[in-house]
C-alpha positions in Angstrom: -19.3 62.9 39.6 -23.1 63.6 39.2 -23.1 65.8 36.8 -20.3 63.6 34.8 -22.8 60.7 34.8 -25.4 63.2 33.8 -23.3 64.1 30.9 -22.3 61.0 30.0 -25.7 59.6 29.8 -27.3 62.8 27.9 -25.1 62.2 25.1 -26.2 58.3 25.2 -29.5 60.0 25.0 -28.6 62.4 22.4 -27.6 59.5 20.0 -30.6 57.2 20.8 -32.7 60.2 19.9 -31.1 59.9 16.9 -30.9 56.5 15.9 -34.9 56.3 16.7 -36.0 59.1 14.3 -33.0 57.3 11.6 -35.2 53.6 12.4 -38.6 55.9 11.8 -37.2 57.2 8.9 -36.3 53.5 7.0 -39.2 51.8 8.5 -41.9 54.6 6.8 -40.1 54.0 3.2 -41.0 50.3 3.8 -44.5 50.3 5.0 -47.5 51.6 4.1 -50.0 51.0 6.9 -50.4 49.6 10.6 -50.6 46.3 9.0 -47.0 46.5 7.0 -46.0 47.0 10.4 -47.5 43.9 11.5 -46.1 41.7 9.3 -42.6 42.5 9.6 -43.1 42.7 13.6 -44.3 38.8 13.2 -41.7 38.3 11.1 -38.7 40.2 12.9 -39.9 38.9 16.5 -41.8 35.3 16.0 -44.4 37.4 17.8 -48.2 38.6 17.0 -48.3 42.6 16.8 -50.5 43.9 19.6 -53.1 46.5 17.2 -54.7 47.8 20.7 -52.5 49.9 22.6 -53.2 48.3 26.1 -52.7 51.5 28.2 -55.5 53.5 26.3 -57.2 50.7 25.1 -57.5 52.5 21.2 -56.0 51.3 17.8 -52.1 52.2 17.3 -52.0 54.2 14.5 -49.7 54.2 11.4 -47.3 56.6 13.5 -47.6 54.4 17.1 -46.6 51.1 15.0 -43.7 52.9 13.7 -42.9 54.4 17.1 -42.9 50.7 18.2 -40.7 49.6 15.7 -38.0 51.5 15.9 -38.2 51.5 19.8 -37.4 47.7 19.0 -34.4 48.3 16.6 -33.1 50.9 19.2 -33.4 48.9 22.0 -31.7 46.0 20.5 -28.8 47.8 18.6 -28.0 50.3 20.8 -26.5 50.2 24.2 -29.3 49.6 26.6 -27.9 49.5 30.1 -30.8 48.2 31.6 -30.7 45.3 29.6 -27.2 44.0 31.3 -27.6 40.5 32.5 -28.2 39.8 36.4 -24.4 38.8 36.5 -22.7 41.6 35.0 -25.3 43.8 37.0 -23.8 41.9 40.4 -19.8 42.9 39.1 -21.1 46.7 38.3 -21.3 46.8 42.3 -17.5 46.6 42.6 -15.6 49.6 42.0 -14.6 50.1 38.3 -17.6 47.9 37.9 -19.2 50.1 35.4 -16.6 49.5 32.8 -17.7 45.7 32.6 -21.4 46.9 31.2 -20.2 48.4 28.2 -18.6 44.9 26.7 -21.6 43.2 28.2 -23.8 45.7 25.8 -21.6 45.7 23.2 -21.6 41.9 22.9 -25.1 41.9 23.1 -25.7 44.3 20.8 -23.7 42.9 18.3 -25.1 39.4 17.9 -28.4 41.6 18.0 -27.4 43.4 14.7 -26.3 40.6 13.0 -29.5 38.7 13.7 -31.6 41.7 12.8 -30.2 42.2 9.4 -29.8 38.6 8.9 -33.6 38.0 9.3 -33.9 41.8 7.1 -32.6 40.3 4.4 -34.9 37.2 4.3 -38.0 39.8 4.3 -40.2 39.9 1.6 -40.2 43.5 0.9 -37.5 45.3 -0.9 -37.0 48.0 1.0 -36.2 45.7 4.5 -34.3 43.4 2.6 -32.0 47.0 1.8 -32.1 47.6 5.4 -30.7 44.7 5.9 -27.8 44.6 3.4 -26.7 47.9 4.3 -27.2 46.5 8.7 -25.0 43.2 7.9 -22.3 45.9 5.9 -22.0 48.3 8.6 -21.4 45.4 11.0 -18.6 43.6 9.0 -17.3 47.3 8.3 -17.3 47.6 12.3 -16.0 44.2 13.5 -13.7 43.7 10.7 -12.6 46.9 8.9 -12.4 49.4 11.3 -10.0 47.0 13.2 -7.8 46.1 10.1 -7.7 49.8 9.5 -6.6 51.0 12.8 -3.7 48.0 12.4 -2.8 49.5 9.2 -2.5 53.1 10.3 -0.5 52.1 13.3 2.1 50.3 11.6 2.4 53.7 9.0 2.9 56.0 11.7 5.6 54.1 13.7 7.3 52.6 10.3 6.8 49.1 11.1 5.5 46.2 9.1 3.5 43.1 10.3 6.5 40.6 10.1 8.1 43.4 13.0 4.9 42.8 14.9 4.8 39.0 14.6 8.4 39.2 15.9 7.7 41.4 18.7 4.7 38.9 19.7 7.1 36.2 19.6 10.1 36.9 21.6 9.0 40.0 23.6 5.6 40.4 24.1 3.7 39.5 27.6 2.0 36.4 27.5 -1.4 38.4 28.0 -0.4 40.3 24.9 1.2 37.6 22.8 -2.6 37.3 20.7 -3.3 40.6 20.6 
């Protein structure tokens, strides 16, 4: 089961390796300089951007601010398992507790996206405001599409229509299943 969990996490890792050098990528088409940075930290976080880097006491550079930034998109848009609230991390001592992180983070992560790109698209620079659009798409896309499509492409491969489903939530369906 070790080396499961091992695998399990290193493709976590692989993807948040991923998404950090994506958030890099956006963030250097929008900014120019440490102070670009900045600005949008202010404006993304309500919070003063630290210029000192308080472990070597120097100036973050262009490439440390960016580092930062997408370290703070990443860790509020992907699933972070460390940041599980105190009472979900209480149920993840019961067995099959585990499983109850992942709806915990994807709750979490959710409002998180939508929040981000809301506050992107009230930037002043062009380029965030993008970001943002494109953030708020891929979460409607996510939450609402990808859910109406799977619906759709059940009821064409087992020949069924939605009044057949309604009908099966009315008269047959479990009373834990009758809303889903």
């Amino acid at each position: 089961t070790d080396k499961v969990a091992k695998l399990y996490a290193g493709g976590d890792n692989l993807w948040k390796h991923y998404g950090f050098e994506y958030g890099k990528s956006q963030l250097s088409m929008a900014f120019k300089n440490v102070d670009d940075v900045a600005e949008w930290w202010r404006h993304m976080t309500g919070q003063r951007f630290e210029l000192i880097n308080p472990i070597t006491g120097l100036k973050k550079t262009f490439d440390d601010a960016l580092d930062e930034a997408s370290a703070y998109l990443l860790r509020n848009t992907y699933p972070t398992y460390s940041k599980v609230p105190p009472a979900i991390q209480a149920l993840r001592m019961l067995p099959l507790g585990n499983f109850v992180s992942f709806p915990a983070e994807i709750l979490r992560t959710g409002m998180n996206t939508m929040m981000i790109g809301l506050r992107e698209m009230q930037h002043s620079n062009a380029a965030i405001r993008q970001m943002g659009v494109r953030r708020m798409v891929g979460a409607m896309m996510t939450s609402y599409g990808v859910g109406k499509g799977v619906s759709e492409l059940s009821q064409v491969l087992t020949n069924t229509t939605s009044a057949q489903w309604d009908a099966y939530q009315r008269s047959a369906a479990a009373s834990w299943n009758k809303i889903s």
